[in-house]
C-alpha positions as a Markdown table, in Angstrom:
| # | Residue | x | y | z |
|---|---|---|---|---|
| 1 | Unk | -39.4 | -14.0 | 57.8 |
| 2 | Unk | -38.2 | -10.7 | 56.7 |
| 3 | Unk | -34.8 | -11.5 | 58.0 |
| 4 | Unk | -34.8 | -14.3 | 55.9 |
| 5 | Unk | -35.5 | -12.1 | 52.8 |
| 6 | Unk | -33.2 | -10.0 | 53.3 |
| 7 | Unk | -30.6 | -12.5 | 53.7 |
| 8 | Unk | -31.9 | -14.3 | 50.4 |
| 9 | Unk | -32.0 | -10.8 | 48.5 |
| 10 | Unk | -28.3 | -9.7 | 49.6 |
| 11 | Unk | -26.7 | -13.7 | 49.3 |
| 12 | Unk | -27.7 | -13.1 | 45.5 |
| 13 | Unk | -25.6 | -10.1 | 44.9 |
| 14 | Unk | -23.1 | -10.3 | 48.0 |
| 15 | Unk | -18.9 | -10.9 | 48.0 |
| 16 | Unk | -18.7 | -12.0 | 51.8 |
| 17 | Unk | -17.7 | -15.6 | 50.9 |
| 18 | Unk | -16.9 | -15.1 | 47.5 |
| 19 | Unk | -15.5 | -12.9 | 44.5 |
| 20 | Unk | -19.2 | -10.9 | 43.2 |
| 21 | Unk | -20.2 | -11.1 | 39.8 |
| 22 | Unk | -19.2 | -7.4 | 38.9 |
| 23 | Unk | -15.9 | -7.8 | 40.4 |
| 24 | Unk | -15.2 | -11.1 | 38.7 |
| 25 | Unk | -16.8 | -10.1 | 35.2 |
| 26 | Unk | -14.8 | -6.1 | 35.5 |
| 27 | Unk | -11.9 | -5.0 | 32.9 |
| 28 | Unk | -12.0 | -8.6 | 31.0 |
| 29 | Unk | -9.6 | -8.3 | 28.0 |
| 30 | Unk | -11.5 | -8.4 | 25.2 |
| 31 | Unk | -8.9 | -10.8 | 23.2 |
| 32 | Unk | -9.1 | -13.1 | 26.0 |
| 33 | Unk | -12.6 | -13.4 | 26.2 |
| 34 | Unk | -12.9 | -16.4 | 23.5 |
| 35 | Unk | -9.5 | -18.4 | 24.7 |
| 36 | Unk | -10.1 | -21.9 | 26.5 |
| 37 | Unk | -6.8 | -22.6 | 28.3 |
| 38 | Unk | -5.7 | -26.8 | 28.6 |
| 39 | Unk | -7.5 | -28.1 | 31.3 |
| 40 | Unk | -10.5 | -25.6 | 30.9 |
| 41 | Unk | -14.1 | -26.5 | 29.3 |
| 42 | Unk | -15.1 | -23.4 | 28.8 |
| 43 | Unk | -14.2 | -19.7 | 27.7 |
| 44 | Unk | -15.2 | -16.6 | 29.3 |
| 45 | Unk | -17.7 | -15.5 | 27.3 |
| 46 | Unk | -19.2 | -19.4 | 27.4 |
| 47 | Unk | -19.1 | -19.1 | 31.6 |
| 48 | Unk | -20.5 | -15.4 | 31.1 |
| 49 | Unk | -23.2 | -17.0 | 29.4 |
| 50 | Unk | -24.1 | -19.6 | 31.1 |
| 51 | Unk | -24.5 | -17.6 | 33.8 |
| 52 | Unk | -27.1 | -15.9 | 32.6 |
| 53 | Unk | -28.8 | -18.5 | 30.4 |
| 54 | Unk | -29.1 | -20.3 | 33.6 |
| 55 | Unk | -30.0 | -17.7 | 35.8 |
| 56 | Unk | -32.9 | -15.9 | 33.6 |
| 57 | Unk | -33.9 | -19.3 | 33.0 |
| 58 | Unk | -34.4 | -19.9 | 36.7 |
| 59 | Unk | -36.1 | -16.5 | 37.1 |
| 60 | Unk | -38.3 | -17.2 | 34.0 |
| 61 | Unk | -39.4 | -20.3 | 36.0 |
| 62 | Unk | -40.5 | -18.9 | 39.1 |
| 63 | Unk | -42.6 | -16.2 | 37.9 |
| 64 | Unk | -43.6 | -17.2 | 34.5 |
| 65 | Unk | -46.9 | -19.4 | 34.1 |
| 66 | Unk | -46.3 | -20.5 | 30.5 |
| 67 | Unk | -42.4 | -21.3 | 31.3 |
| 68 | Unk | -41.5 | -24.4 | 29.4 |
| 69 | Unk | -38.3 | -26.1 | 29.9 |
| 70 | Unk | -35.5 | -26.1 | 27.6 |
| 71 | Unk | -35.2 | -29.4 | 26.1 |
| 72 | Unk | -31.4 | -30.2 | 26.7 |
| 73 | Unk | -29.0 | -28.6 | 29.3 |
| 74 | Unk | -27.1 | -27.3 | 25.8 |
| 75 | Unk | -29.2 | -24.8 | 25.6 |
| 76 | Unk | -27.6 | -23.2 | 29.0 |
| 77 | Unk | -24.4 | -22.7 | 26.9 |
| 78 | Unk | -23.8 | -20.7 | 24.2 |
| 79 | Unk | -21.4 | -23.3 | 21.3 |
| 80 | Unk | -19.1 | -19.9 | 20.0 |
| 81 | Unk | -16.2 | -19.2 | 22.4 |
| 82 | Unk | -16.0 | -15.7 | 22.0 |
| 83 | Unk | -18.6 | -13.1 | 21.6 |
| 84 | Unk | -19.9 | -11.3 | 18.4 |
| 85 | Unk | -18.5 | -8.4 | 19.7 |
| 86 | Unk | -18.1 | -5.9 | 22.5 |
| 87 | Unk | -22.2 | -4.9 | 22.2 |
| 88 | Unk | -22.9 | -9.1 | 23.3 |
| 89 | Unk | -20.7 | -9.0 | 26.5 |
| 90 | Unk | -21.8 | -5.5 | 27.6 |
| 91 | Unk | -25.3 | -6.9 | 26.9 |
| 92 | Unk | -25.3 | -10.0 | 28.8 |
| 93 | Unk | -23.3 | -8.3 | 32.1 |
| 94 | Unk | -26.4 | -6.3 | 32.0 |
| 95 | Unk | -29.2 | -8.7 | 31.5 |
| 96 | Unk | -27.7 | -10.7 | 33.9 |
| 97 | Unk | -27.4 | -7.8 | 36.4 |
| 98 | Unk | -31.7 | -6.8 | 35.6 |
| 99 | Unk | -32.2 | -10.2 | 36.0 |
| 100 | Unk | -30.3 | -10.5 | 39.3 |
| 101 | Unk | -32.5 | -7.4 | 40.5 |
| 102 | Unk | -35.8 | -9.0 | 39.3 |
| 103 | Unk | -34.2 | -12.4 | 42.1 |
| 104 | Unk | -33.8 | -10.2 | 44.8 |
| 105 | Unk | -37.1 | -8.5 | 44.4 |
| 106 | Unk | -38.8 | -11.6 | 44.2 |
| 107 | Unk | -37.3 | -12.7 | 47.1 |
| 108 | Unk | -38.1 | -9.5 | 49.5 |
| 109 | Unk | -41.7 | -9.5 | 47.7 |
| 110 | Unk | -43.7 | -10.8 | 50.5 |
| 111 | Unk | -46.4 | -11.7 | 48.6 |
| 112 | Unk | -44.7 | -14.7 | 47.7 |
| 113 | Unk | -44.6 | -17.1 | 49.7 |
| 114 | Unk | -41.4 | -18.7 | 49.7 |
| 115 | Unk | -42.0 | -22.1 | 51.1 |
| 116 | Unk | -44.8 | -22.5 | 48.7 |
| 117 | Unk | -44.2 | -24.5 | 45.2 |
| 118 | Unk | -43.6 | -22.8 | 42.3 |
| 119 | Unk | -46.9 | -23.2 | 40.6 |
| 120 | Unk | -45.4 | -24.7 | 37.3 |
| 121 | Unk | -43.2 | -27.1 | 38.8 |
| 122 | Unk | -43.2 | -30.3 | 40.8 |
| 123 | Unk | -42.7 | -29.5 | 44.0 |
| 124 | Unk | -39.6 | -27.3 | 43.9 |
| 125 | Unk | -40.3 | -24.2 | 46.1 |
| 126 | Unk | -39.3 | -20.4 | 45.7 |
| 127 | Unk | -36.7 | -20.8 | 48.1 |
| 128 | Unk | -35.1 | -23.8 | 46.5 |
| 129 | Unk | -35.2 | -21.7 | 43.6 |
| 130 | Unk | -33.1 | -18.8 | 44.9 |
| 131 | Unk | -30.6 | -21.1 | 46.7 |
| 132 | Unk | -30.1 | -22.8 | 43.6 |
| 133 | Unk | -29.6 | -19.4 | 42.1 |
| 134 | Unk | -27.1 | -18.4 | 44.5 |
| 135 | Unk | -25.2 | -21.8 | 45.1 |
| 136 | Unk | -25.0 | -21.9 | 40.8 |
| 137 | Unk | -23.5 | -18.2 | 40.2 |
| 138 | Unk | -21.1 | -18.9 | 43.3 |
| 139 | Unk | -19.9 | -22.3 | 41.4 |
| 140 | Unk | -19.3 | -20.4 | 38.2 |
| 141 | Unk | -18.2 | -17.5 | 39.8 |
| 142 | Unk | -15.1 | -19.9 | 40.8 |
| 143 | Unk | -14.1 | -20.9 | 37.7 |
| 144 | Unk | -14.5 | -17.5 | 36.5 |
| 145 | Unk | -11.9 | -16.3 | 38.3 |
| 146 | Unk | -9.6 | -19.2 | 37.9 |
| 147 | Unk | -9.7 | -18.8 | 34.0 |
| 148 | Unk | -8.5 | -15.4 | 34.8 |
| 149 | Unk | -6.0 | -16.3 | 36.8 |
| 150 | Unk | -4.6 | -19.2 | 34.3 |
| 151 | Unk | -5.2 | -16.3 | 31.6 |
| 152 | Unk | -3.3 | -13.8 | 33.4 |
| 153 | Unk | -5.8 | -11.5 | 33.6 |
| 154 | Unk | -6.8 | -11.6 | 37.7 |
C-alpha cells in the first residue's frame, strides 16, 4: 500500500508523461495572459484558474465535513480573461502549488484509507478523488501548453 502512495503522491506533481505544472505555468508573458486565440475557449489566466478552482475544490471535498458543492460548474471558471494584476497570477501558482502539497499528503497519510468513501459523498472514494485530481491537471496541463504554443510563447 505504501507503494501505491507513493505513486499517487509523485503522479500529482510528476513530468514523466507530461509537461508539470511549474514548467508549463513558468515565464508566462504577462500581456499574453488575458488573450484567447481563434479556436481557443479559454485564456491563460481562465486555464490557470480553473485549475485551481477545480483542484482546491476537490481537496476541499475530501477532507472537509461541511464541504458543499458549488451550484454550477461556472463556478470552476473565473468570467475575466486576464488577471487583476501580477499579485492574482503569482497568488493562484501558489495556492495551487499548497494545495497540490495538501493532495500528496493526503495521499501518503496512512491514516486515510484510500479505498474508503469520502465521508460527504456518495460513494466516490479517496482514490477516485486523487486520480481525478491527477487525470484533470494533466487535461488542462495540455491545453496549457498548446495556448502557449499558438501564442508563441512555448
Amino acid at each position: 500500500m505504501q507503494d501505491l502512495r507513493n505513486l499517487l503522491a509523485r503522479q500529482l506533481d510528476w513530468e514523466e508523461a507530461h509537461v508539470g505544472y511549474r514548467r508549463a505555468v513558468a515565464d508566462f508573458p504577462a500581456e499574453l495572459r488575458g488573450v484567447v486565440p481563434a479556436g481557443f475557449a479559454h485564456s491563460g489566466w481562465q486555464l490557470l484558474e480553473h485549475l485551481r478552482l477545480a483542484q482546491v475544490d476537490i481537496l476541499r471535498f475530501c477532507v472537509d465535513l461541511d464541504y458543499i458543492e458549488p451550484a454550477s460548474m461556472d463556478e470552476y471558471w473565473p468570467t475575466d480573461p486576464a488577471p487583476a494584476d501580477e499579485g492574482a497570477w503569482e497568488a493562484s501558482i501558489a495556492a495551487f502549488q499548497e494545495d497540490l502539497r495538501s493532495l500528496q499528503a493526503l495521499a501518503l497519510d496512512e491514516a486515510v484509507d484510500l479505498s474508503a468513501a469520502v465521508p460527504q459523498g456518495d460513494g466516490q472514494t479517496f482514490l477516485r478523488e486523487l486520480l481525478l485530481v491527477t487525470d484533470h491537471n494533466a487535461y488542462h496541463l495540455g491545453q496549457f501548453v498548446a495556448l502557449r504554443r499558438v501564442l508563441g510563447c512555448w
